[in-house]
VEXMITOR-635280 format. One record per residue (C-alpha): residue number from 1; y, z, x. Coordinates in steps of 0.25 Angstrom, whole numbers. Example, Ala and Ser with C-alpha at 12.3 -4.5 7.8 and 13.67 -1.06 7.14 Angstrom:
// VEXMITOR-635280
<r><num>1</num><py>-18</py><pz>31</pz><px>49</px></r>
<r><num>2</num><py>-4</py><pz>29</pz><px>55</px></r>
//
This chain:
// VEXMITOR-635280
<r><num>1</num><py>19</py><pz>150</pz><px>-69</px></r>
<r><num>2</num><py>6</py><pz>154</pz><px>-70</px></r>
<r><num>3</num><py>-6</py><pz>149</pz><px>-59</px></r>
<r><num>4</num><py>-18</py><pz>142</pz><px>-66</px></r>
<r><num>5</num><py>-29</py><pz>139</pz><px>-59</px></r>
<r><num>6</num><py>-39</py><pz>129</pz><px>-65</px></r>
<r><num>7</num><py>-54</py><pz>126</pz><px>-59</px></r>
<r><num>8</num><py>-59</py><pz>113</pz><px>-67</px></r>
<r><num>9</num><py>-73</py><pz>108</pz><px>-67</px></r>
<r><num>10</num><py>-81</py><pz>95</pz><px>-70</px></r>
<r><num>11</num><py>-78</py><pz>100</pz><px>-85</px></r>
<r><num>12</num><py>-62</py><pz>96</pz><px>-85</px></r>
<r><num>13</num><py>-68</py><pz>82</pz><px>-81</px></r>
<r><num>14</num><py>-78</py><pz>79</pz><px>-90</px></r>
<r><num>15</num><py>-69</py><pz>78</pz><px>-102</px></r>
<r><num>16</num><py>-64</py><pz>66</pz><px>-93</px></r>
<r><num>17</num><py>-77</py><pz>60</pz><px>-94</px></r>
<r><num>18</num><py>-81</py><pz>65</pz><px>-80</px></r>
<r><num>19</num><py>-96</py><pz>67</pz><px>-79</px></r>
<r><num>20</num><py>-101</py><pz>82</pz><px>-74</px></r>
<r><num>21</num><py>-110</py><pz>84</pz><px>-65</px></r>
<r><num>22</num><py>-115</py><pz>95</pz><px>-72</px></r>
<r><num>23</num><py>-117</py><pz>87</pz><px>-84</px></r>
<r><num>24</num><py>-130</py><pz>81</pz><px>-86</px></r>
<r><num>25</num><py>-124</py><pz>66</pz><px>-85</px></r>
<r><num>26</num><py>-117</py><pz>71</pz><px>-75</px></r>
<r><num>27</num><py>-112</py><pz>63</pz><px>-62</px></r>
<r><num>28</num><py>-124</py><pz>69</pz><px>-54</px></r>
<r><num>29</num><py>-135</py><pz>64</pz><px>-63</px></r>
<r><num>30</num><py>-144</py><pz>56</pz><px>-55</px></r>
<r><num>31</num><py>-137</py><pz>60</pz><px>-43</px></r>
<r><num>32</num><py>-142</py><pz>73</pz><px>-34</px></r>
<r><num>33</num><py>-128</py><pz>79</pz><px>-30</px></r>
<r><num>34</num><py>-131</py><pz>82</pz><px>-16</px></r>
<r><num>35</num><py>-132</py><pz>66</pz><px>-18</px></r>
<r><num>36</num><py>-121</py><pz>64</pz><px>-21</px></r>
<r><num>37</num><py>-112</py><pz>74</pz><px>-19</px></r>
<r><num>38</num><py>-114</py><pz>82</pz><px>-4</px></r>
<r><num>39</num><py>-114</py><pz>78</pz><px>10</px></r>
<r><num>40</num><py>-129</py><pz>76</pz><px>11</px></r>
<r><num>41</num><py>-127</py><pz>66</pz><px>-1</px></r>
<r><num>42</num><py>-117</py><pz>58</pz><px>7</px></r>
<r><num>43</num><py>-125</py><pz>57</pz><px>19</px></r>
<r><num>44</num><py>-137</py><pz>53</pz><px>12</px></r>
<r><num>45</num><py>-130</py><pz>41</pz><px>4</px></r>
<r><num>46</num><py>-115</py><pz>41</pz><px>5</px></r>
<r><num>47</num><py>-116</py><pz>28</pz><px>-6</px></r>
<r><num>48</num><py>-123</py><pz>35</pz><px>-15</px></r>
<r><num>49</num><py>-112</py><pz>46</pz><px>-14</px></r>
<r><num>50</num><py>-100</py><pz>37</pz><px>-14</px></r>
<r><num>51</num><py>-106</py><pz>28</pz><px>-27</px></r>
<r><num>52</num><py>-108</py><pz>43</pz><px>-35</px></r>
<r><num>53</num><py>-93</py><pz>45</pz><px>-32</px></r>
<r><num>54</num><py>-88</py><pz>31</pz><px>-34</px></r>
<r><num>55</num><py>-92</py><pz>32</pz><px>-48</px></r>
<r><num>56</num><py>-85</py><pz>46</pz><px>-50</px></r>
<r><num>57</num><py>-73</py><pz>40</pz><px>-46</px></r>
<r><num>58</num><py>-74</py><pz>29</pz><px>-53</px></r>
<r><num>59</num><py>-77</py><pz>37</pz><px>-66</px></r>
<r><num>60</num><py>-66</py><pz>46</pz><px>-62</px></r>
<r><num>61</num><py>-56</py><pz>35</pz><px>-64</px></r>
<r><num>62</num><py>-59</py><pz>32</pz><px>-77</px></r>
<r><num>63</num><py>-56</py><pz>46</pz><px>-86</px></r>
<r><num>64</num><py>-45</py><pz>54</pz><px>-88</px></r>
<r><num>65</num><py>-40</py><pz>69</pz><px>-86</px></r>
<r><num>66</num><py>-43</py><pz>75</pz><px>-101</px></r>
<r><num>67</num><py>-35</py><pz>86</pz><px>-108</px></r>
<r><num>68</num><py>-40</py><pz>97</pz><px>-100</px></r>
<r><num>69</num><py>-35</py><pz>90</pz><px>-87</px></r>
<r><num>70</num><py>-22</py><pz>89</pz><px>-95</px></r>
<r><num>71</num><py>-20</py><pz>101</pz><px>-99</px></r>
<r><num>72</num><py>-21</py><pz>108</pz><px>-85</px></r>
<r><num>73</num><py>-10</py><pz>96</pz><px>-82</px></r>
<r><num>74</num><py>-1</py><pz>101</pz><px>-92</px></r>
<r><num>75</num><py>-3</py><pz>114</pz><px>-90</px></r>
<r><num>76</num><py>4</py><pz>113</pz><px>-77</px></r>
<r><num>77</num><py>17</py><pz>115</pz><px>-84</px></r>
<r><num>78</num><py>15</py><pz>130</pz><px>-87</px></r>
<r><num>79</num><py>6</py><pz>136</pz><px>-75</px></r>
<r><num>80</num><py>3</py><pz>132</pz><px>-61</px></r>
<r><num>81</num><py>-11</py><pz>124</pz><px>-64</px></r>
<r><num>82</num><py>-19</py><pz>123</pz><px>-51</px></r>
<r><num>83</num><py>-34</py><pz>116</pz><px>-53</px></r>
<r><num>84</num><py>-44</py><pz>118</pz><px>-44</px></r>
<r><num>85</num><py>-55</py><pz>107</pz><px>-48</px></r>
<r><num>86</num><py>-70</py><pz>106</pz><px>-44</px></r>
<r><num>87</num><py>-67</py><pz>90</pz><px>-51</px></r>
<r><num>88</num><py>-66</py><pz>81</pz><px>-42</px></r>
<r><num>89</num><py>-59</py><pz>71</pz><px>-51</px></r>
<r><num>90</num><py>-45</py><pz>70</pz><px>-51</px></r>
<r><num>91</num><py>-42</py><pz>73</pz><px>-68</px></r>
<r><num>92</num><py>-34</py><pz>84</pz><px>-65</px></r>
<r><num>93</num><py>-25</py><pz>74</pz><px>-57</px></r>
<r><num>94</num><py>-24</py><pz>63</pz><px>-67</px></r>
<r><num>95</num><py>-19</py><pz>75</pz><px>-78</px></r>
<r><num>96</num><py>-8</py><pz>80</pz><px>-70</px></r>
<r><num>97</num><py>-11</py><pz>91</pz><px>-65</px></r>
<r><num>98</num><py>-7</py><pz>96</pz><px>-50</px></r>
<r><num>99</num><py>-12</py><pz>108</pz><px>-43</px></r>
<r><num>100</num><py>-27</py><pz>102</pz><px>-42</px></r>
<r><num>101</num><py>-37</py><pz>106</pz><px>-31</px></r>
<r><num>102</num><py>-51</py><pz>99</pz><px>-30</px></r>
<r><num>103</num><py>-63</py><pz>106</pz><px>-25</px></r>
<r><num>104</num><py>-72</py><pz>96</pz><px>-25</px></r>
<r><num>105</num><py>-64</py><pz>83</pz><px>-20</px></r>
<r><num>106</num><py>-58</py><pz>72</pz><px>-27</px></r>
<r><num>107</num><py>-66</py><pz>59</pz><px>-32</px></r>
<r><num>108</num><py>-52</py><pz>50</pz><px>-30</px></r>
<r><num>109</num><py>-51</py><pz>53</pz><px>-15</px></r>
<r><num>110</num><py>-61</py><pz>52</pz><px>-2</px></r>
<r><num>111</num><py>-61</py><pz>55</pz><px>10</px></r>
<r><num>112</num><py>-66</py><pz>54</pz><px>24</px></r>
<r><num>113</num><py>-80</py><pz>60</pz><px>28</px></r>
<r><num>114</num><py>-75</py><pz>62</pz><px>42</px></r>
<r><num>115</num><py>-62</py><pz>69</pz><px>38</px></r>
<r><num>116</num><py>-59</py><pz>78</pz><px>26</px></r>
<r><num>117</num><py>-48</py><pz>77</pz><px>28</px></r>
<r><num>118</num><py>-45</py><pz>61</pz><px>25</px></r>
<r><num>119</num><py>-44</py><pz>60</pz><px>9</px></r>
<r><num>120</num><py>-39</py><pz>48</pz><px>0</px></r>
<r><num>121</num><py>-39</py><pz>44</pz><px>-12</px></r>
<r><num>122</num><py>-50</py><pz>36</pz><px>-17</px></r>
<r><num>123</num><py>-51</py><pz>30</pz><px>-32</px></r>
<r><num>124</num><py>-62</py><pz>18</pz><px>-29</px></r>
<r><num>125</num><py>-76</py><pz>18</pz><px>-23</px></r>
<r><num>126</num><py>-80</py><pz>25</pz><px>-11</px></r>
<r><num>127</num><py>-88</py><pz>17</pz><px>-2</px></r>
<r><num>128</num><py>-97</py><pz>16</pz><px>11</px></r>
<r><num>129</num><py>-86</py><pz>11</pz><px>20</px></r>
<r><num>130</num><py>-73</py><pz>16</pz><px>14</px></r>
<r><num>131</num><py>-68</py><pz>23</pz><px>28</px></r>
<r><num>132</num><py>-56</py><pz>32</pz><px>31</px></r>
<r><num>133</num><py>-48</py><pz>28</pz><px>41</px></r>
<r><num>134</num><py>-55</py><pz>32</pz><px>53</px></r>
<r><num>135</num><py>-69</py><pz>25</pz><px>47</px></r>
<r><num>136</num><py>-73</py><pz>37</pz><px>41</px></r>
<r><num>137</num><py>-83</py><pz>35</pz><px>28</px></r>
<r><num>138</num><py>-74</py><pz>40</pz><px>16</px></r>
<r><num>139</num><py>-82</py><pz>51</pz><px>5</px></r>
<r><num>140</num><py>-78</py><pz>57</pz><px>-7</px></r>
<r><num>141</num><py>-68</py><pz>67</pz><px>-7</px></r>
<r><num>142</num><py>-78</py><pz>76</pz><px>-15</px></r>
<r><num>143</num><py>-84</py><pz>90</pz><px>-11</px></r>
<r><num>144</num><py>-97</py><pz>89</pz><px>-10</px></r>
<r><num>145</num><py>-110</py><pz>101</pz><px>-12</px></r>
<r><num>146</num><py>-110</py><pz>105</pz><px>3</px></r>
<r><num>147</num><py>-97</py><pz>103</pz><px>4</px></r>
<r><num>148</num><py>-85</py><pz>114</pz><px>7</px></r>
<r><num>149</num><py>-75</py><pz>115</pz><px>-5</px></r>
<r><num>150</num><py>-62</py><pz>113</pz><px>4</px></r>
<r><num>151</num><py>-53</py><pz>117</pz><px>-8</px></r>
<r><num>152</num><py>-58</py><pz>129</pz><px>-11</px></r>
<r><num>153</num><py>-48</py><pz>140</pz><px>-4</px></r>
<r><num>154</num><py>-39</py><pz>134</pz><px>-9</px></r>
<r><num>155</num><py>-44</py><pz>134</pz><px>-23</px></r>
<r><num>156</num><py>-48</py><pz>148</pz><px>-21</px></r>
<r><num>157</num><py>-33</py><pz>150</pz><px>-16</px></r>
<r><num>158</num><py>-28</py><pz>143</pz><px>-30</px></r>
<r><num>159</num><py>-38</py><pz>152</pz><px>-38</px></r>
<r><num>160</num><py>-33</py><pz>166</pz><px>-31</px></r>
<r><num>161</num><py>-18</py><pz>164</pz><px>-37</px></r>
<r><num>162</num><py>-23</py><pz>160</pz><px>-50</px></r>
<r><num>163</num><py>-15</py><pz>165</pz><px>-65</px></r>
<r><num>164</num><py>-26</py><pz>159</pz><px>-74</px></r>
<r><num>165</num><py>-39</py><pz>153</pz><px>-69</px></r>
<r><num>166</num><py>-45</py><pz>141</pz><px>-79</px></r>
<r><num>167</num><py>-58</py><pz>136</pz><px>-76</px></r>
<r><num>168</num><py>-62</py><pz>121</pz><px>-83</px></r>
<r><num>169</num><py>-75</py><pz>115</pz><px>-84</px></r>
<r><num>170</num><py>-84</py><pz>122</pz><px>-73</px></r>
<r><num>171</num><py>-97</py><pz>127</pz><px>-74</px></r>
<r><num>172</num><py>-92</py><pz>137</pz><px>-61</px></r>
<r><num>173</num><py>-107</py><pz>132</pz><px>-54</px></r>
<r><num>174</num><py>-100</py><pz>125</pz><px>-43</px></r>
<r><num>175</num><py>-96</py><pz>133</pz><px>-31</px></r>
<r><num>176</num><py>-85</py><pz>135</pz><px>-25</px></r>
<r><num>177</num><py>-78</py><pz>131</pz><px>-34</px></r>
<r><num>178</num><py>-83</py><pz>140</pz><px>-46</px></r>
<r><num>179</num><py>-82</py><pz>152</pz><px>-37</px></r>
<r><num>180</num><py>-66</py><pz>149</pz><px>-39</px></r>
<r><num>181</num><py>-63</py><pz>158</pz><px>-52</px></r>
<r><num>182</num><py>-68</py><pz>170</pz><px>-42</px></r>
<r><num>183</num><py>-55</py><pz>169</pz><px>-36</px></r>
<r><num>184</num><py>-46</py><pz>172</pz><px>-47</px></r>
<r><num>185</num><py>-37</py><pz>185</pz><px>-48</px></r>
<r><num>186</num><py>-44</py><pz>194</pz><px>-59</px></r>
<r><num>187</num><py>-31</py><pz>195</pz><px>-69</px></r>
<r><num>188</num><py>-31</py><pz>180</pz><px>-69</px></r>
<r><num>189</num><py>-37</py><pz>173</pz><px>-82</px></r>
<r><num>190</num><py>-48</py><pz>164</pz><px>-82</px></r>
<r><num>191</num><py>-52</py><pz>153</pz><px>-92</px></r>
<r><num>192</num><py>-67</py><pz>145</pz><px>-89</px></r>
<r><num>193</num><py>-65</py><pz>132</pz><px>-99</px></r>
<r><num>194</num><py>-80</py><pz>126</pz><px>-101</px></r>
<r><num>195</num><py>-89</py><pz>119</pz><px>-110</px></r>
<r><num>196</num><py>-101</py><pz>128</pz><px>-104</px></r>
<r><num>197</num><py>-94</py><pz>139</pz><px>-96</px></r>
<r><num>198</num><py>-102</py><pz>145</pz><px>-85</px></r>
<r><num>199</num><py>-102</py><pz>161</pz><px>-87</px></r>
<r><num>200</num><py>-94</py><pz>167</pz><px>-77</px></r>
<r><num>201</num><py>-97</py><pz>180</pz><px>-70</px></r>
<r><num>202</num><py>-90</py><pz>192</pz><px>-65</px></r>
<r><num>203</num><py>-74</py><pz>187</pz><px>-67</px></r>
<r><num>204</num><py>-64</py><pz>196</pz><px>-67</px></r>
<r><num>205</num><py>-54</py><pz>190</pz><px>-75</px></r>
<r><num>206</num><py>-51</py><pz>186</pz><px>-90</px></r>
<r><num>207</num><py>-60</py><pz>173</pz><px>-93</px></r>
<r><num>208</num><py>-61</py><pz>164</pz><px>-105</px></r>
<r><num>209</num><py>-70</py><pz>155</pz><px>-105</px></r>
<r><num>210</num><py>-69</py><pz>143</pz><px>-114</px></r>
<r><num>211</num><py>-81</py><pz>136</pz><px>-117</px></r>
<r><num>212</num><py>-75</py><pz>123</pz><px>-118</px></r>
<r><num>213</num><py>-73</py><pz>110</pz><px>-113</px></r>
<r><num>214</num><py>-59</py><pz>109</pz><px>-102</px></r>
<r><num>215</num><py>-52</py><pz>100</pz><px>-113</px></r>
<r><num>216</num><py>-55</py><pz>111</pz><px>-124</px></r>
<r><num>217</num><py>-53</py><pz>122</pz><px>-116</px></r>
<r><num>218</num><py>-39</py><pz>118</pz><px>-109</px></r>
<r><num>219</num><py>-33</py><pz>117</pz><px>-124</px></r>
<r><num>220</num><py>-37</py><pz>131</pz><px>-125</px></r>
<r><num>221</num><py>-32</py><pz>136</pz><px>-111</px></r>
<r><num>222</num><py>-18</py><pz>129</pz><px>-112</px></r>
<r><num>223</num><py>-15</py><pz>134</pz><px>-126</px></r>
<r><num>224</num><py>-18</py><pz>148</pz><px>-120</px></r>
<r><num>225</num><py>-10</py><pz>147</pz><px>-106</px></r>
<r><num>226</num><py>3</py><pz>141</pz><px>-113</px></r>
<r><num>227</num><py>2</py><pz>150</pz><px>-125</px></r>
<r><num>228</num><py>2</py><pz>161</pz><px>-114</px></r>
<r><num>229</num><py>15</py><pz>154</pz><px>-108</px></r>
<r><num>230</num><py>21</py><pz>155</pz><px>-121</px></r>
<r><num>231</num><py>19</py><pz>169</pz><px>-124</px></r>
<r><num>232</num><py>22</py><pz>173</pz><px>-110</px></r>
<r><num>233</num><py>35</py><pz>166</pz><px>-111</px></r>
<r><num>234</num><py>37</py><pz>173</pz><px>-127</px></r>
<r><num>235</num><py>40</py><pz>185</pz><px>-120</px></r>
//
């Protein structure tokens, strides 16, 4: 069974109805991101941090994985499907895949600011005053700008053993995350699914780039893959 390896992006989300940052209404209009999104920001006015997040969670909990989240799912029953996301929702979940690494943290759980290591699960508001159980102040679990990526040795690890790599709704701005597809063997097939795809530069391998939105491009990418099962299997 062939290894995929899939990066995903804010793109694979929006066709939820999950808002972009790189959009212009996206979630950091009127907000500067160092606000909201970095330990400075924190410092500065934790409310001001939790309220931005409260309302992502609570938007999150109200779509739904779309097709191109389902197809990835089902894809599971002919190749090793292994996802690293920069998303920090948790769509890939909810459409049942398995094999799913976060770079940036997940919006469902929190943890402690005294202990990395104390993570739970968290589907309401985050308040001032929500403690762990030593009286520590609770925080996103969210990587933040400033903020070491934990997960990605281990995504470079995943990339390393890749088959096929197929990249979703990224615009491969955002290190290190977009540095990843740098990791990949040079006989190993590439596919770059995105409305506006950043030109890429300097890769050695086979790249198709298909200009389309995740949903769109997913149709494409499966009918390819499984008809290369099928013909594989011919012989």
């Amino acid at each position: 069974m062939k290894k995929i390896v899939v990066l995903t992006g804010a793109g694979i989300s929006a066709e939820s109805g999950i808002k972009t940052f790189r959009d212009a209404d996206g979630l950091w209009e009127g907000h500067d991101i160092m606000e909201v999104a970095s330990p400075i920001g924190w410092k500065n006015n934790a409310e001001l941090v939790l309220d931005f997040y409260n309302k992502r969670r609570a938007q999150l909990l109200t779509v739904k994985p779309n097709k191109a989240h389902e197809i990835l799912a089902e894809l599971e029953e002919h190749f090793d499907i292994h996802i690293i996301t920069q998303n920090v929702d948790d769509l890939h979940e909810r459409a049942g895949s398995n094999k799913i690494v976060h770079l940036h943290g997940e919006l469902l759980k929190v943890r402690s600011i005294s202990n990395e290591d104390f993570v739970i699960d968290w589907k309401h508001d985050l308040n001032l005053g929500d403690f762990d159980l030593e009286g520590n102040q609770l925080r996103p679990h969210i990587v933040w700008f400033g903020e070491d990526v934990p997960m990605i040795e281990h995504a470079i690890d995943i990339v390393e053993t890749a088959d096929i790599l197929i990249i979703i709704g990224t615009s491969l701005q955002v290190y290190p995350a977009a540095g990843l597809m740098n990791y990949v063997n040079q006989n190993v097939p590439v596919y770059y699914i995105d409305p506006k795809p950043a030109t890429i530069y300097d890769l050695p391998n086979e790249l198709k780039v298909l200009p389309l939105t995740a949903v769109e491009g997913m149709k494409i990418v499966k009918e390819e893959l499984v008809n290369s099962i099928q013909k594989t299997s011919d012989f």
